[in-house]
C-alpha positions as CSV (number, residue, x, y, z in Angstrom):
1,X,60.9,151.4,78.2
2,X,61.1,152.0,81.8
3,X,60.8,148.4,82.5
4,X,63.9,148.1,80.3
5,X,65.9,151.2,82.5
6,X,64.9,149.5,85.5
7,X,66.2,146.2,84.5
8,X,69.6,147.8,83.1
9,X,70.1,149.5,86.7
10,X,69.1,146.3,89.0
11,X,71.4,144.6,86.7
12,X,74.3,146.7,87.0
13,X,73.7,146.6,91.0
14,X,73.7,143.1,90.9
15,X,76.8,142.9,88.8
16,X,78.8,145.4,91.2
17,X,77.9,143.3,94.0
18,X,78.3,140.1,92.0
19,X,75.2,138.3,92.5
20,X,73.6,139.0,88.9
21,X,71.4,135.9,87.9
22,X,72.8,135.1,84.2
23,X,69.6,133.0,84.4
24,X,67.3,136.4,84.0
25,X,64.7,136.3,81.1
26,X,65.1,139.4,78.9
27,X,62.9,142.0,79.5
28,X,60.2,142.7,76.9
29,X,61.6,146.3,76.5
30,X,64.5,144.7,75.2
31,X,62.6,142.1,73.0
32,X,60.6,145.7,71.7
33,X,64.0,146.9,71.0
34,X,65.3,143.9,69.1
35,X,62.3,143.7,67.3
36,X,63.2,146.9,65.6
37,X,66.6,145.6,64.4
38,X,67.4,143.9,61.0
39,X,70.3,141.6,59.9
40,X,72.0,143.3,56.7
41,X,73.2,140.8,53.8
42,X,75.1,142.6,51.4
43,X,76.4,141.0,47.9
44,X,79.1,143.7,46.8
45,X,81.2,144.1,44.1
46,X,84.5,146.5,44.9
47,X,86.7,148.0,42.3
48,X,89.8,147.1,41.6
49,X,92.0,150.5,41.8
50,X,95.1,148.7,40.6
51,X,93.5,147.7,37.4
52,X,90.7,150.1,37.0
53,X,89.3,148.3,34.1
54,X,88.8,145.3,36.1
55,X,86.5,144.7,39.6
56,X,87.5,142.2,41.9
57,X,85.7,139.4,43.0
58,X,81.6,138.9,43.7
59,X,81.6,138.9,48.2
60,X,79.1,138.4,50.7
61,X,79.3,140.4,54.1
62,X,77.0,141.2,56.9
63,X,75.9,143.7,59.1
64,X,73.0,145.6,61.2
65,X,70.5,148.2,61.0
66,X,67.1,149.6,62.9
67,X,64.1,151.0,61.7
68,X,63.3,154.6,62.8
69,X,60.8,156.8,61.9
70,X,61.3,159.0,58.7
71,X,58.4,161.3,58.5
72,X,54.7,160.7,59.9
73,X,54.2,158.1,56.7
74,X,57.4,156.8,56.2
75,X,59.9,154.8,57.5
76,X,63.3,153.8,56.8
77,X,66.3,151.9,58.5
78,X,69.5,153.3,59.7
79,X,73.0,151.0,58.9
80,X,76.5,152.5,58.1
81,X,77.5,153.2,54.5
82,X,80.9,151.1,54.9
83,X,78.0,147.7,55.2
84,X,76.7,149.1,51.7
85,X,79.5,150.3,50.6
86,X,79.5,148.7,46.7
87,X,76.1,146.7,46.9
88,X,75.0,145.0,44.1
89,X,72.4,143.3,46.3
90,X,71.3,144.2,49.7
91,X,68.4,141.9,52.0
92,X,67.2,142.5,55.2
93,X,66.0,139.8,57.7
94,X,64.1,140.8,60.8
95,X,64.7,139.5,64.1
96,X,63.4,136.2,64.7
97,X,62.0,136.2,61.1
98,X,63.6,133.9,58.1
99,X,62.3,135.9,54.9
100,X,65.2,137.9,53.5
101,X,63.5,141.4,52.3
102,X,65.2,143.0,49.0
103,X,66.4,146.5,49.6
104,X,67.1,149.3,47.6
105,X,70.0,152.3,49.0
106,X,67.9,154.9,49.5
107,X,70.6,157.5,50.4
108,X,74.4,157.6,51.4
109,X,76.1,159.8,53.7
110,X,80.4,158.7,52.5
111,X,82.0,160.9,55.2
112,X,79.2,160.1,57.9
113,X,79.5,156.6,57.5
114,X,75.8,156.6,57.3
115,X,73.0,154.7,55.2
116,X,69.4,155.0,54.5
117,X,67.5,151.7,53.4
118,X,63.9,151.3,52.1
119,X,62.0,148.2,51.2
120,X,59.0,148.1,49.0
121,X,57.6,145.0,50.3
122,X,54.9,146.3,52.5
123,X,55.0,142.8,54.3
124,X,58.3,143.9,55.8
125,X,56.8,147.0,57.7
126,X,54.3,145.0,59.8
127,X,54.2,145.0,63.5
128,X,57.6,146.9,63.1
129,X,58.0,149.6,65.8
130,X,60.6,152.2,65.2
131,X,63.4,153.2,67.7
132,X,63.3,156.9,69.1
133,X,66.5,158.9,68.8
134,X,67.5,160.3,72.2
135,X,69.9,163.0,73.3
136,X,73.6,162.6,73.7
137,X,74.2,160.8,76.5
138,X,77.0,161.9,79.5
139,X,80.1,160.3,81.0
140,X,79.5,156.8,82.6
141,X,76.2,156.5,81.5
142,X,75.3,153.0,80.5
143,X,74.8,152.1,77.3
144,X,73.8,148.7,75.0
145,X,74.6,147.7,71.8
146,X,72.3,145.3,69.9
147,X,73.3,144.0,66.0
148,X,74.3,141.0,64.5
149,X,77.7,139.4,64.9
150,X,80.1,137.4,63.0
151,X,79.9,134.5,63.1
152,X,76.0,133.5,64.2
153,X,72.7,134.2,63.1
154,X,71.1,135.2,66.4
155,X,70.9,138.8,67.9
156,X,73.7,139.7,70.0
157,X,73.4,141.9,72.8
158,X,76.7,143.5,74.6
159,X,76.7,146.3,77.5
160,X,78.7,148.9,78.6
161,X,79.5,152.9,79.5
162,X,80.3,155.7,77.9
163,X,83.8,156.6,78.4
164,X,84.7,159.6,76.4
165,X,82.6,162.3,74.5
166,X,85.6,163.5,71.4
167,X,86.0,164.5,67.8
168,X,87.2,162.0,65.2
169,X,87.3,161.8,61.2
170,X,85.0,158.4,60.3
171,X,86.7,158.3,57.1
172,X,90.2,159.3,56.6
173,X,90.7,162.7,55.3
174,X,87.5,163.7,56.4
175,X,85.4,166.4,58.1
176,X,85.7,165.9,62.2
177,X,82.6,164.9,63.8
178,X,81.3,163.9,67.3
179,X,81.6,161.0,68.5
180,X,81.1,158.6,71.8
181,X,83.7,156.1,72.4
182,X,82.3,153.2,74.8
183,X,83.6,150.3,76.4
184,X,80.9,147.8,75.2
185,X,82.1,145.2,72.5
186,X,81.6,146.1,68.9
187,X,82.3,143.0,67.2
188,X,82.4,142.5,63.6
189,X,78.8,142.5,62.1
190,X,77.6,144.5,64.6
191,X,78.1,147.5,62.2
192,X,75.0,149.6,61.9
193,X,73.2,148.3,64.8
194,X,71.9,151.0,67.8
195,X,73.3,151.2,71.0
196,X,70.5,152.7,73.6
197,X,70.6,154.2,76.1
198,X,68.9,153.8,79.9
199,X,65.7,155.0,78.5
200,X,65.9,152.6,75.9
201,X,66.0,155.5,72.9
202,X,68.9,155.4,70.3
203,X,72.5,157.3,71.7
204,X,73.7,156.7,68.6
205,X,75.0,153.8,65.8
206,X,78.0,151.5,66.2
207,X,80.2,151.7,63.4
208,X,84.2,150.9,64.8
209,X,85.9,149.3,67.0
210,X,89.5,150.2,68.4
211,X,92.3,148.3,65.7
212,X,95.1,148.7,68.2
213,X,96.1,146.4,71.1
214,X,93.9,147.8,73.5
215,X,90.5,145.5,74.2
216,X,86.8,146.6,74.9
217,X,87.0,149.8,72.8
218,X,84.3,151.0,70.5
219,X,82.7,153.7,68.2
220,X,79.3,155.0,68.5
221,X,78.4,158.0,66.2
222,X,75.6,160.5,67.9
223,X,72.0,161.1,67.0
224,X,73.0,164.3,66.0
225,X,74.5,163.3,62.7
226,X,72.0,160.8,62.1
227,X,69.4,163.6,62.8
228,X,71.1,165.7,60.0
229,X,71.1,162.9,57.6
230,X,68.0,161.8,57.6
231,X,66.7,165.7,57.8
232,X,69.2,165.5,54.2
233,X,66.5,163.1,53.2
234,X,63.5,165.2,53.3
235,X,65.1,168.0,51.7
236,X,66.0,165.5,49.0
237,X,63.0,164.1,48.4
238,X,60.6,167.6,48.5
239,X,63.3,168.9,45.8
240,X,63.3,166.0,43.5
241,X,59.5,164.7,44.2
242,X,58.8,163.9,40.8
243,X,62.6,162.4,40.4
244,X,62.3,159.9,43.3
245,X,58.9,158.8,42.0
246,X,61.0,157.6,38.7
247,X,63.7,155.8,41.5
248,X,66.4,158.1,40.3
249,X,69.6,157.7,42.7
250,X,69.6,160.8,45.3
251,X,73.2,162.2,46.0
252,X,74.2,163.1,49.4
253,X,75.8,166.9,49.1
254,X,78.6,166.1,52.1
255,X,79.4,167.6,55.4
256,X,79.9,171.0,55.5
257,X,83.6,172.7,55.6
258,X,84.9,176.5,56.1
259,X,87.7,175.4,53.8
260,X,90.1,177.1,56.5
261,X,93.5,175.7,58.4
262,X,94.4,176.7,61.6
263,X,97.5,177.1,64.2
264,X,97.2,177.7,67.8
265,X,98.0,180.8,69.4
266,X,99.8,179.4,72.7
267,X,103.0,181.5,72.4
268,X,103.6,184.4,73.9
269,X,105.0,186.4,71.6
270,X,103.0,185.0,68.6
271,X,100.1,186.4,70.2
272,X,101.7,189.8,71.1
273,X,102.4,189.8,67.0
274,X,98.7,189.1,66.0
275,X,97.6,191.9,68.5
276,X,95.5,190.1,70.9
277,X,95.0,191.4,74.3
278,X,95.0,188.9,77.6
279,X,91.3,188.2,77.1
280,X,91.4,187.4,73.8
281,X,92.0,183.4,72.7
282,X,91.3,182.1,69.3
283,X,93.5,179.8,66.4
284,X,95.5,181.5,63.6
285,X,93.7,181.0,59.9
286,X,97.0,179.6,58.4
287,X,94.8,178.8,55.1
288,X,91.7,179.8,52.7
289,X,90.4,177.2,50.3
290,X,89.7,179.6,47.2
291,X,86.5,177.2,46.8
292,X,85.3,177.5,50.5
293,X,82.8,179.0,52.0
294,X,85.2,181.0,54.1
295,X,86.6,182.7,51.4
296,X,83.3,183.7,50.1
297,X,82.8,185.5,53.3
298,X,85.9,187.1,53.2
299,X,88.5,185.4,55.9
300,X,91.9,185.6,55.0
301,X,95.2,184.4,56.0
302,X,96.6,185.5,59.3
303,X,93.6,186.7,61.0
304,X,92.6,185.3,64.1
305,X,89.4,183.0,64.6
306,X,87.7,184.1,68.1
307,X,84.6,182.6,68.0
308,X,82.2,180.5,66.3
309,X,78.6,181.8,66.9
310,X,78.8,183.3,70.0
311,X,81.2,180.3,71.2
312,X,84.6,181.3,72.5
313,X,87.6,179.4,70.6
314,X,90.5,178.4,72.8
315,X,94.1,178.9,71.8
316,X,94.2,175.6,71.6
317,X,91.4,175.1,68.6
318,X,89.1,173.7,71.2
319,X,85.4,174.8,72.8
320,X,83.4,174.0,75.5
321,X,80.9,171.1,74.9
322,X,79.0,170.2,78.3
323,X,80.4,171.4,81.8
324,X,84.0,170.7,81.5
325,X,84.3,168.6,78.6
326,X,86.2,170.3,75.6
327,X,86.2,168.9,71.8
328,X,87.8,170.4,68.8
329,X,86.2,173.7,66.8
330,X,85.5,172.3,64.0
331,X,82.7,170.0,64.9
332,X,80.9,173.3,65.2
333,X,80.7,173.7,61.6
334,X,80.8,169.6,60.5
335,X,77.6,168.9,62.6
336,X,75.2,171.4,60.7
337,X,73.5,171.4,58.0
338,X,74.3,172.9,54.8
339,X,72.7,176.6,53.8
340,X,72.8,177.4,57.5
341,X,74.2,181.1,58.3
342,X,76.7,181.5,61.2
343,X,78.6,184.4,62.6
344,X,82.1,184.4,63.3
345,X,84.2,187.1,65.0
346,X,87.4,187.4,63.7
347,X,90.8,189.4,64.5
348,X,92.3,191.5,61.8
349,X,95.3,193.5,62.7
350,X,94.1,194.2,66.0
351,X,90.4,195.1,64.9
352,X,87.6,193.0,65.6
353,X,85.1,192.2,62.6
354,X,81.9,190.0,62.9
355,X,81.4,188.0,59.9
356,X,78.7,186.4,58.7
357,X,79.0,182.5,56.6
358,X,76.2,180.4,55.0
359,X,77.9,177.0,55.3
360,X,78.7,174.2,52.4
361,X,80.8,171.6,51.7
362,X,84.3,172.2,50.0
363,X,85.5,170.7,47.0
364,X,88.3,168.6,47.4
365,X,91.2,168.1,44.6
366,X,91.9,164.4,46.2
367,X,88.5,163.1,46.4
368,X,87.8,160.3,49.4
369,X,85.5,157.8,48.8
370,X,84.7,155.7,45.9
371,X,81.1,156.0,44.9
372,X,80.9,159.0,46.4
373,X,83.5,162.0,44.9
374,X,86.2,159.5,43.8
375,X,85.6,156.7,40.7
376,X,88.5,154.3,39.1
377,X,88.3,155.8,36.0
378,X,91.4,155.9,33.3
379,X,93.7,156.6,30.5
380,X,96.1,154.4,28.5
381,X,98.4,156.0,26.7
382,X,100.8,154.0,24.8
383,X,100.9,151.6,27.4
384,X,100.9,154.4,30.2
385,X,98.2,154.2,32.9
386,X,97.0,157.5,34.1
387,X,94.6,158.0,36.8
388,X,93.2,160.9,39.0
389,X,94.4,160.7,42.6
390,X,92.2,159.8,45.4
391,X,92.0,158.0,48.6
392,X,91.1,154.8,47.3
393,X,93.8,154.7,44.8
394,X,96.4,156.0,47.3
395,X,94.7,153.4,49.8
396,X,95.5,150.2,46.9
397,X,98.8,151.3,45.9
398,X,100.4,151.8,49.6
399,X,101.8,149.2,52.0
400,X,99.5,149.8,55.0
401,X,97.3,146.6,54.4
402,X,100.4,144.2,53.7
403,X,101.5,142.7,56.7
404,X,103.4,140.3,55.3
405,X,106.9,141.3,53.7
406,X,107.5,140.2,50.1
407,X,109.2,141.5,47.5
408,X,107.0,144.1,45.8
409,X,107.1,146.9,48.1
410,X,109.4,149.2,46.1
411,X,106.3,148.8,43.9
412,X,103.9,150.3,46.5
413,X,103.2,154.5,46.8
414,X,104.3,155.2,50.6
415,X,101.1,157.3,51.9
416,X,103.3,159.4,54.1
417,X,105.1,160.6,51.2
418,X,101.8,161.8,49.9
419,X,100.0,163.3,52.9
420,X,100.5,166.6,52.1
421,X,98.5,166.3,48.8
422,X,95.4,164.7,50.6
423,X,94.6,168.0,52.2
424,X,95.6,170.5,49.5
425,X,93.1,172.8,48.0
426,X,91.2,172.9,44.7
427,X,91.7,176.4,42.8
428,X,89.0,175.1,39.8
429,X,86.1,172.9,39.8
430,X,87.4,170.6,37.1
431,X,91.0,170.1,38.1
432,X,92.3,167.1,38.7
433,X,95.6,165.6,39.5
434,X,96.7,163.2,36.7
435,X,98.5,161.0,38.0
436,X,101.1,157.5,35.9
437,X,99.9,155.1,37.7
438,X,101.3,151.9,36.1
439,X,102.8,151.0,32.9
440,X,101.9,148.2,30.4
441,X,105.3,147.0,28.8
442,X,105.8,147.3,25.3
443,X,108.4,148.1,22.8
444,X,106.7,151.7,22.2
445,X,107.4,152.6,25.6
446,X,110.5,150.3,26.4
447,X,113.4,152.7,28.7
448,X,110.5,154.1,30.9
449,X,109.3,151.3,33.6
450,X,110.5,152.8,36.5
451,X,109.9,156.4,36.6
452,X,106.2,155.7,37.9
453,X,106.7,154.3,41.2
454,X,106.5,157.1,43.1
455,X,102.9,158.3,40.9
456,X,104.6,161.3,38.9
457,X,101.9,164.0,37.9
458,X,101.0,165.0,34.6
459,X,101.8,167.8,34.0
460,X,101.3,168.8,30.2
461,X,100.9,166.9,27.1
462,X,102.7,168.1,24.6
463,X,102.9,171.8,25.7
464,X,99.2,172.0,26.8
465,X,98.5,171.6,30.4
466,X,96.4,168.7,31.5
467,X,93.5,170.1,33.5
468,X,92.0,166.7,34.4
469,X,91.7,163.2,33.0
470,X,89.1,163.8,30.3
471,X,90.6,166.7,29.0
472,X,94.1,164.1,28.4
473,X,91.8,162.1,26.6
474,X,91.1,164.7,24.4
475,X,94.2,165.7,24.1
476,X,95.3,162.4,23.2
477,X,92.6,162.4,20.2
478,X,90.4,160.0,21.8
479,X,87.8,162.6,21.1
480,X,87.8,163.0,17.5
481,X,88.8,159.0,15.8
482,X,87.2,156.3,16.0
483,X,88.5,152.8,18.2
484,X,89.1,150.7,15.1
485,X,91.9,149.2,14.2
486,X,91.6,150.1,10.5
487,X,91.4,153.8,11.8
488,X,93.7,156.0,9.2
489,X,93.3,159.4,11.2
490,X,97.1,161.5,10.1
491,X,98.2,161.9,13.3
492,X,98.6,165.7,14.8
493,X,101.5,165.5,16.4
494,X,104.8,163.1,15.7
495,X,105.6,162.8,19.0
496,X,103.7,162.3,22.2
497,X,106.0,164.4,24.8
498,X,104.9,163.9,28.6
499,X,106.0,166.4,30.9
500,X,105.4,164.9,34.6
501,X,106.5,166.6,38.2
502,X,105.7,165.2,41.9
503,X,102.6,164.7,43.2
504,X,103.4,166.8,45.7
505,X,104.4,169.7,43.4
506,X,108.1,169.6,43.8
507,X,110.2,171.2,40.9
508,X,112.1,167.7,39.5
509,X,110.7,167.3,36.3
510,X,110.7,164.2,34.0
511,X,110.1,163.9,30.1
512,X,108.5,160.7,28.6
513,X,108.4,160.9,25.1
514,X,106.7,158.8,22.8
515,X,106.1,157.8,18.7
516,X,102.6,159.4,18.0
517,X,102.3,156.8,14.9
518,X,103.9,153.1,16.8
519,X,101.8,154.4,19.6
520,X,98.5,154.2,17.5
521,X,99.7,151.2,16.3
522,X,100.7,149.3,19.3
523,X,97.3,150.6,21.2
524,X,95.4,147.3,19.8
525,X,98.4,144.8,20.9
526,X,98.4,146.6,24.0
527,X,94.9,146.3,25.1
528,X,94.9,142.7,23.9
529,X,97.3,141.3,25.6
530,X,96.0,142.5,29.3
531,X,92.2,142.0,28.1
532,X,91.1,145.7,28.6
533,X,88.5,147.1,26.1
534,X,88.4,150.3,26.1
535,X,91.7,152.6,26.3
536,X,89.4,155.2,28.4
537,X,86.9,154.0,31.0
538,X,83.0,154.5,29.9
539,X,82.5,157.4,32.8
540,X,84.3,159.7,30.3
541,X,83.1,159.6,27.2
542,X,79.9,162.2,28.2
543,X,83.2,164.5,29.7
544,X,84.9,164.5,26.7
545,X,81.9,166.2,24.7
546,X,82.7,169.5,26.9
547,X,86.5,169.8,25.0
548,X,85.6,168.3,22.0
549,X,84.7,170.6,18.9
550,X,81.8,169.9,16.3
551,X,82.7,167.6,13.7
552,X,82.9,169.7,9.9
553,X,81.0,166.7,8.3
554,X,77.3,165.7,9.1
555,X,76.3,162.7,7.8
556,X,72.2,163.2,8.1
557,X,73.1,166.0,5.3
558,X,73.4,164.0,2.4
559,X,70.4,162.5,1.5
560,X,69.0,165.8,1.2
561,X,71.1,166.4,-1.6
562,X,70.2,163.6,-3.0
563,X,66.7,164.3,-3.1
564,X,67.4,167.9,-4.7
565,X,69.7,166.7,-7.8
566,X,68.0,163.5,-8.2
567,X,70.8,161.7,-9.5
568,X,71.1,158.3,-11.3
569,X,71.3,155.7,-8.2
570,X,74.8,154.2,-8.4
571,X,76.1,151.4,-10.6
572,X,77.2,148.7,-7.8
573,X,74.0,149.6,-5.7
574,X,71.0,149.6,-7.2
575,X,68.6,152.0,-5.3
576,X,65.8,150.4,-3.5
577,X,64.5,153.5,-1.8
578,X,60.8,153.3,-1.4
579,X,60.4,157.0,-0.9
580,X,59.2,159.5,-3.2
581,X,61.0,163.0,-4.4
582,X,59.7,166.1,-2.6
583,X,58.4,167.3,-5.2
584,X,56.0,164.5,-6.2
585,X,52.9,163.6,-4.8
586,X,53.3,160.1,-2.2
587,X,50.1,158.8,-4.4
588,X,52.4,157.9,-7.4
589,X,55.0,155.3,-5.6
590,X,54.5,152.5,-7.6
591,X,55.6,154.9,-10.8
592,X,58.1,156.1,-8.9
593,X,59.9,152.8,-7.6
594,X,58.9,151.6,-11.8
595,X,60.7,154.5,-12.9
596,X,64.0,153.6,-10.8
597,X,63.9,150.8,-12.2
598,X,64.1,151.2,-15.5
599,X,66.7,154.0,-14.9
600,X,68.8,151.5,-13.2
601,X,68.5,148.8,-15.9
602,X,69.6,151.5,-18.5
603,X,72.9,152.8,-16.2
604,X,73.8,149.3,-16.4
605,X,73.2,148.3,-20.0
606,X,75.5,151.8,-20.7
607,X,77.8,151.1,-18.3
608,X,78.7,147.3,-19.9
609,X,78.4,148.9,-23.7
610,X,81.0,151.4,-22.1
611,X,84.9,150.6,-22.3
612,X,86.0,154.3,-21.2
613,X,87.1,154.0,-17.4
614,X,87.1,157.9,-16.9
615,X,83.7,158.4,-17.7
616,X,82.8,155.6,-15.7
617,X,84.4,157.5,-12.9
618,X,82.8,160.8,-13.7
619,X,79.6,159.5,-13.9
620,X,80.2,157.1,-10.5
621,X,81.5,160.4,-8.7
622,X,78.2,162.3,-10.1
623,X,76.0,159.4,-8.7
């Protein structure tokens, strides 16, 4: 390792003074360091969020990861979740190896952008050294990124410097976390890999580079949050020992979240309102997720956020992080781990009060990634496509992808009318916001194809508010009849009447009304004709058991009755039960089955000899 420090320095010397000898052999610090990297091929299969019934087609991508060291027995490697993200099939290849190694997802961390992979193959794990995490490195300090890039097969190895220490969201929406922006390339395929630093440990894992017009900008994300996640990991596996043994798929609980919204206190006269002194600085609490863990501990809106842990707040919403540098608040509470206990000092009405939170993660009514809290899952209704709102969806439906201009974009969901809604706050675990996503055309629903390009919310079906998407499921009766096409269930209603708002909650209502009995009996045509099989995805069917209500009929009751009359077996049917009555000992089947027999043969000889129809009915219905 110091061989490799040394050899980054005289080579940074050399290139300053511009006498660096491209025609160096690499170190064998750096070969160590490569030889802890892995080549990720990834088979995925995404979901199509414009026809959730449907996936889109089987791709092949590639990326990087490293092996570090999990516990004294165990290792794993460290990749980004966005290389994993939908794997069907994921295969490792070492460097300078050819064997491709089958992997399994061990564990993934959505909003960190984080992944943890495990192979079974103990062949893999040979003369494989792990990487040591190191510290987060300072301004200007040197840095190299190792992976795999597109195209090529070969290791690629780029250097640069740290050139800012801030606080970004890695996925939109999301909880902001640290993160070291350098000026080394990070090409694509080079996801996942480790940049090191002059000690040759781990500063942290490339996972972005800059999208704009600027050149030789890139995103590393710190050891800290890969610390956390794979600290996650243990927890996970000592609570559900016996669970992992049996390869069940461990969740990932998220990043914790005060559930809070904040303003700065810069003015004057806004903070001469909120009754602090000169001394004081903090960031107004403009907003308490009911869910949080801030409102558990008691904040409310309009009191004044001091400090977090002993940690001064600026009126700005930023704190101190090393010397001079400053980064946002919030990464105080993002980059710990969940059940820890901090104390904040707030300001009430001019009175200091010391509170005390045990952190979580908050429950968000728009959820943000697929696989993680969001799923394509859906509703047709008379040719009406309803949906829950998430990122992904929002992410299909909008323009921000198409850089071309055709002719559909009055067809596409404008995010920006929308953004509100991504950070509002859920007031109940199960609700959801239903959202008309599409509509399939029919003559049942003919007058009504435009009122769902701007993805109305459902408000109530027929009178009853919708609470989520397999509650309108139930609602719409797909919880109590059968699929079939020769299904004669009376409907309840005559008419299915939709009451939608904005998805942002504005007051402009619209009506959809519909035939109860054409739409039953368009639902088969409907579902034909676009190749769907199921008017509700799978994932609901386990949900709908919470709203539905215990059949009156039970079909394993009657063969007991049966048995206690002991009726004549009926006419069209001879019986050909082998078992024996209660009541009778299981030594005497033969005379029992003999006995059933003749019975039968004498029900029929009557039953031809018998010209009345009405006692053939009475004795049918007594059968």
């Amino acid at each position: 390792i110091s061989d490799f420090s040394q050899g980054l320095k005289m080579a940074h010397k050399q290139n300053k003074a511009g006498t660096l000898d491209r025609a160096i052999p690499v170190n064998e610090s750096l070969e160590r360091a490569l030889g802890a990297c892995v080549k990720v091929y990834v088979t995925c299969v995404e979901p199509d969020y414009t026809q959730p019934w449907s996936v889109f087609l089987e791709e092949e991508c590639t990326g990087s990861g490293f092996v570090v060291r999990l516990s004294e027995e165990k290792l794993v490697i460290v990749t980004n979740q966005h290389v994993v993200a939908s794997a069907t099939e994921i295969r490792l290849r070492k460097y300078g190896g050819v064997q491709k190694y089958r992997a399994m997802l061990a564990l993934s961390a959505h909003t960190a952008d984080l992944a943890l992979l495990d192979v079974e193959d103990a062949n893999f794990w040979k003369d494989m050294a792990p990487l040591k995490l190191g510290a987060l490195p300072r301004l200007y300090e040197n840095v190299v990124c190792l992976g795999f890039s597109f195209p090529g097969e070969n290791a690629c190895v780029t250097r640069g410097i740290v050139s800012r220490v801030d606080t970004m969201s890695y996925v939109r929406g999301a909880e902001e976390l640290l993160v070291l922006q350098v000026d080394s390339a990070v090409n694509s395929g080079n996801s996942g890999g480790p940049a090191l630093d002059d000690s040759g440990c781990v500063a942290g894992v490339a996972f972005s580079s800059y999208a704009g017009s600027a050149d030789n900008i890139g995103y590393v994300i710190p050891t800290a949050i890969v610390h956390n996640v794979l600290n996650d990991y243990l927890s996970l596996l000592s609570t559900i020992h016996q669970a992992a043994k049996k390869k069940k798929k461990l969740r990932w609980a998220g990043l914790c979240n005060l559930g809070l919204g904040v303003q700065t206190c810069e003015n004057p006269a806004f903070r001469k309102r909120k009754q602090m002194s000169l001394d004081q600085t903090g960031v107004c609490i403009n907003r308490v997720a009911r869910l949080g863990c801030g409102h558990a501990a008691g904040i409310c809106v309009g009191d004044i956020l001091l400090s977090i842990d002993s940690i001064a707040v600026a009126n700005d919403g930023t704190v101190p992080l090393r010397n001079s540098e400053r980064v946002g608040c919030e990464h105080l509470i993002s980059s710990k781990r969940i059940g820890t206990q901090i104390s904040l000092q707030i300001l009430r009405d001019g009175i200091p009060l010391n509170l005390h939170v045990t952190l979580s993660p908050l429950p968000r009514l728009v959820p943000l990634c697929d696989g993680f809290d969001a799923a394509p899952s859906y509703v047709i209704i008379a040719g009406l496509v309803f949906m829950s709102l998430s990122a992904p969806l929002l992410s299909a439906l909008s323009d921000d992808d198409d850089d071309d201009d055709d002719d559909d974009t009055e067809n596409k969901v404008d995010l920006r009318y929308l953004a509100d809604v991504l950070d509002a706050d859920k007031a109940d675990p199960e609700t959801q916001i239903v959202v008309w996503t599409q509509i399939i055309s029919h003559d049942v629903n003919h007058g009504y194809n435009g009122l769902c390009r701007r993805l109305p919310r459902l408000r109530a079906l027929n009178g009853t508010p919708v609470i989520n998407l397999a509650h309108l499921a139930f609602l719409a009766g797909f919880g109590s009849r059968k699929l079939k096409s020769n299904d004669t269930t009376p409907p309840q209603n005559e008419f299915l009447e939709f009451d939608f708002i904005s998805a942002t909650g504005c007051a402009n209502t619209t009506v959809v009304v519909i035939d109860t009995k054409l739409a039953l009996a368009a639902e088969k045509d409907i579902l034909r004709r676009s190749k769907i099989p199921e008017p509700f995805s799978y994932d609901l069917g386990p949900l709908l058991r919470k709203y539905q209500l215990p059949l009156p009929k039970e079909e394993p009751e009657q063969p007991e009755e049966k048995t206690e009359q002991q009726p004549a077996p009926n006419h069209s049917t001879p019986d050909t039960t082998d078992q024996p009555p209660p009541d009778q000992p299981s030594d005497n089947k033969k005379t029992t089955k003999k006995n059933n027999r003749k019975k039968s043969r004498s029900r029929r000889n009557q039953n031809q000899n018998n010209n009345n129809n009405n006692n053939n009915n009475e004795e049918s219905a007594h059968a």
